[in-house]
C-alpha positions as a printed Julia matrix, in Angstrom:
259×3 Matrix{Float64}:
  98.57   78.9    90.07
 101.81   80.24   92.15
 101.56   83.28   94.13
 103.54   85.2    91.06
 100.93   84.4    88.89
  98.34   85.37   91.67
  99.46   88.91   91.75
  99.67   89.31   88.1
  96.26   87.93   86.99
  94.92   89.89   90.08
  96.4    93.34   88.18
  94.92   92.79   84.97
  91.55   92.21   86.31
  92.15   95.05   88.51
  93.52   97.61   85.69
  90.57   96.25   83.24
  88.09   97.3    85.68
  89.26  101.36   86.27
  90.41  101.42   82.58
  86.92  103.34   82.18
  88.77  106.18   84.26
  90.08  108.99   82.3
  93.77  110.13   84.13
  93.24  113.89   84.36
  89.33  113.58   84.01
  88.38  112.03   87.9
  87.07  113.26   90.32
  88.48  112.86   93.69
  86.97  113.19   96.85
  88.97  114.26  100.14
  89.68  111.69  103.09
  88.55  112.43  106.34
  91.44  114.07  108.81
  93.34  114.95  105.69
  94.4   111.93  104.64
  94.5   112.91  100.9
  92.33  112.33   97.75
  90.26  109.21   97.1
  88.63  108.75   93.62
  86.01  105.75   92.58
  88.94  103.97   90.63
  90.45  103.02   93.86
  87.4   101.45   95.36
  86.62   99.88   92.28
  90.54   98.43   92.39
  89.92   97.54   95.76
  86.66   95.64   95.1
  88.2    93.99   91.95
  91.84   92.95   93.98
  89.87   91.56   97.27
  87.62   89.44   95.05
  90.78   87.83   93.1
  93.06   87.74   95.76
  91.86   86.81   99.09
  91.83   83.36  100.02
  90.87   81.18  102.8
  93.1    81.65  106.17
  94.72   84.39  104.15
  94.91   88.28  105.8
  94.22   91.8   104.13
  95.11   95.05  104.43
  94.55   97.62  101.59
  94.56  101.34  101.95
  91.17  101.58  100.58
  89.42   98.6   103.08
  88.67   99.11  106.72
  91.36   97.78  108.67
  90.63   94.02  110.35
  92.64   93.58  113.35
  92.42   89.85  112.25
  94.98   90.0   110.12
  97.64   90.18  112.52
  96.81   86.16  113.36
  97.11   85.28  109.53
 100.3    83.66  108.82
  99.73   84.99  104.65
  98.39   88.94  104.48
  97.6    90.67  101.15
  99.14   94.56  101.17
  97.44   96.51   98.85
  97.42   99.76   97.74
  94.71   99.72   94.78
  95.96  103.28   93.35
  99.4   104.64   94.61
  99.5   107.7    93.32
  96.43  109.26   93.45
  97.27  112.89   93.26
  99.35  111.85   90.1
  96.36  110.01   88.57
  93.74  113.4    89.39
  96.67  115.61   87.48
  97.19  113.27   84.25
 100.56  112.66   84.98
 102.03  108.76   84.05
 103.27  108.14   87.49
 100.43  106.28   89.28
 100.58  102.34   89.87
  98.23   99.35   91.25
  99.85   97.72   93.92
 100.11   94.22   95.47
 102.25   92.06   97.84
 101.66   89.14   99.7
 103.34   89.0   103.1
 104.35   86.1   104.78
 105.39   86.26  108.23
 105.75   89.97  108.31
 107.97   89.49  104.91
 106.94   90.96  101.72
 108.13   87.47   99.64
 105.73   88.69   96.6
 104.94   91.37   94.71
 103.61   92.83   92.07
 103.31   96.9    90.26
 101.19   97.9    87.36
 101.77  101.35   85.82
  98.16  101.41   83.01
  99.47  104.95   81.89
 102.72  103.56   80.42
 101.74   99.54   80.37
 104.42   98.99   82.64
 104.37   95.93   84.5
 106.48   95.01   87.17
 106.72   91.19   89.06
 109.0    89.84   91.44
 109.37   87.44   94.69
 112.24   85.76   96.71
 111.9    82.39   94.87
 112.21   83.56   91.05
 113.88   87.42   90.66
 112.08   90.16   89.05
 110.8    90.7    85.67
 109.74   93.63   84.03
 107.31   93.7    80.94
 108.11   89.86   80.88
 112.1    90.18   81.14
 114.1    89.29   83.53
 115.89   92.53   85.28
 117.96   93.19   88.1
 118.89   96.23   90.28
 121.54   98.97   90.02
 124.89   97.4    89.79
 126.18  100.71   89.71
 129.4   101.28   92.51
 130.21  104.71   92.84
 127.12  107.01   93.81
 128.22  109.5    91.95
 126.02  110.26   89.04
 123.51  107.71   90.66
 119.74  108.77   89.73
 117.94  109.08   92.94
 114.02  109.36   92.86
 112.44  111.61   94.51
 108.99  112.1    95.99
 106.92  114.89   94.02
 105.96  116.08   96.92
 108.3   115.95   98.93
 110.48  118.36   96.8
 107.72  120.52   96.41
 107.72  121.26  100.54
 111.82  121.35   99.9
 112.44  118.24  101.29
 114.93  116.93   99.04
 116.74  120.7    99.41
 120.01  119.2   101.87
 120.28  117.2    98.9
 121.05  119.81   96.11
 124.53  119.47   95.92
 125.06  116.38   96.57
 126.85  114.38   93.36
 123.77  112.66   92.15
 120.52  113.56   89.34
 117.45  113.89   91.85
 114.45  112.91   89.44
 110.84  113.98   90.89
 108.52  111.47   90.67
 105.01  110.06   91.75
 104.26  107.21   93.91
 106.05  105.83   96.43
 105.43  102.16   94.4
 106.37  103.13   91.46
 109.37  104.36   92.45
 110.53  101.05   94.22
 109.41   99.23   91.37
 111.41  101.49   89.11
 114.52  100.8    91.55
 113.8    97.26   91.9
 114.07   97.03   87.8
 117.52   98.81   87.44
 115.64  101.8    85.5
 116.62  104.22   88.37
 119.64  103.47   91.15
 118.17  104.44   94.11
 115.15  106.34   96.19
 114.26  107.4    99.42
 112.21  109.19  101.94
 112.78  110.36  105.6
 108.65  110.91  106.45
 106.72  108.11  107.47
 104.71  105.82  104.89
 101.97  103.34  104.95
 102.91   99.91  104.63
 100.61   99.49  101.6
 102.55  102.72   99.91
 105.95  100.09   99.91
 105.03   96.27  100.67
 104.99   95.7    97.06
 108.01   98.2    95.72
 109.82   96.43   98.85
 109.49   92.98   97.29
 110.39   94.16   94.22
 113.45   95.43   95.17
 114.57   92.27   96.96
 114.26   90.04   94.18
 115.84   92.31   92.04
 118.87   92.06   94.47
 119.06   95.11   95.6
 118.6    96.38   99.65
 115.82   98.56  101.41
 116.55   99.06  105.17
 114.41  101.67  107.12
 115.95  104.76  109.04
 117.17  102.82  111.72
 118.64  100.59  109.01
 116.58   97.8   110.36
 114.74   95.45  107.5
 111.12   96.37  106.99
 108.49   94.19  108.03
 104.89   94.21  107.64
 101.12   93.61  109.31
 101.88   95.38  112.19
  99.22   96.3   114.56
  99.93  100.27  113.82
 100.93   99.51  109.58
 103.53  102.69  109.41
 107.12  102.66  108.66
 109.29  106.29  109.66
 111.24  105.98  106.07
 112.8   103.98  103.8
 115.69  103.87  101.69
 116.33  101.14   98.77
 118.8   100.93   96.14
 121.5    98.79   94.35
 123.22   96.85   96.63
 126.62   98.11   95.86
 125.13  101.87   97.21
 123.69  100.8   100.5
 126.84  101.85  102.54
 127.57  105.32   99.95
 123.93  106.2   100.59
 123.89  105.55  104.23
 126.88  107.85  104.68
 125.07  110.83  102.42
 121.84  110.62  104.07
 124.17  110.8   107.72
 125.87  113.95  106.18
 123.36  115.55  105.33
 121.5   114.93  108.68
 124.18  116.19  110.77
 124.83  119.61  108.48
């Protein structure tokens, strides 16, 4: 079994196990220091991921797992998020994923998105492109930015976030988890997204992979290429798109920065 099918066979068992979770019906419990809601679906995702996943001389870090400074001597490290998209999942709303990528070398070269609201389910690594539902897709091939759809973090519009951006000449579509919105990039169902605050590397690893095989780019603010199991697993931003809009968004994101 290749790493591909890994990650895939790892999401079904995972999205069998939480599909006793109503969307809209959980209960979530608060993080300590504020670092958002937690329901039992993730742990149970996290239980059900470790146990197909993790393999001998092989590294993990997961969003829902205490942190093993051991990782950072594994050459292969699982990055996990088993619910992105937790406050989406509480509300009922479709936009909430299970989340995997295998890192190699501080690369995400794998990875792998599961959406079990809409039966989405997103695949994709350096070696064989990106598939979604089974079909082989690629990223925006779209030239001229304007018009482009841009995703936007829910809640970052809600705090006004994404307000610079109003007139700017693209569709800004609000939408939940960081993952799902890479993956939705990554497939060509959306042009481009982005976000100027600081994420986890579990929130991306996967959307990041996804992306890359679907030939498109993701840089971070500094326009430096993401890598992951670092000691401290935060990246300031990210911004990921068709490759033809790398340089188009670059320049909007600069203009609106220096208004």
């Amino acid at each position: 079994m290749d790493d591909l099918e890994r990650i895939h066979e790892a999401l079904q068992q995972a999205v069998a196990a939480i599909s006793r979770f109503v969307p809209g019906a959980v209960k979530a419990d608060q993080k300590p220091m504020g670092r958002g809601p937690v329901t039992e679906a993730d742990r149970v995702a996290d239980r059900v991921l470790r146990e197909a996943l993790l393999g001998e001389g092989e590294g993990w870090l997961s969003e829902e797992s205490t942190d093993d400074p051991a990782r950072l001597d594994k050459q292969r490290v699982w990055v996990v998020d088993p619910l992105d998209g937790t406050l989406e999942f509480v509300a009922g709303i479709p936009e909430w994923c299970v989340s995997v990528a295998l890192v190699e070398n501080g690369k995400a070269i794998a990875g792998g998105i599961s959406n079990p609201s809409t039966g989405e389910v997103f695949l994709g690594s350096e070696s064989s492109g990106s598939t979604y539902n089974g079909q082989r897709t690629h990223a925006s091939a779209l030239t001229k930015i304007e018009g482009a759809v841009v995703l936007a973090s829910r809640s970052e519009v809600k705090r006004g976030e994404w307000e610079p951006f109003r007139n700017a000449p693209i569709t800004i579509r609000p939408t939940g988890s960081v993952a799902y919105k890479l993956a939705l990039v990554g497939a060509g169902l959306a042009d481009a997204t982005w976000t100027l605050t600081p994420k986890s590397e579990w929130d991306v690893a996967a959307g990041v992979a996804l992306v890359m095989a679907g030939g498109g780019f993701v840089e971070c603010l500094d326009a430096s290429s993401p890598t992951f199991n670092n000691p401290s697993p935060r990246l300031s931003g990210l911004i990921a798109g068709g490759m033809a809009l790398r340089k188009q968004i670059r320049s909007l994101i600069r203009a609106v920065a220096s208004a």
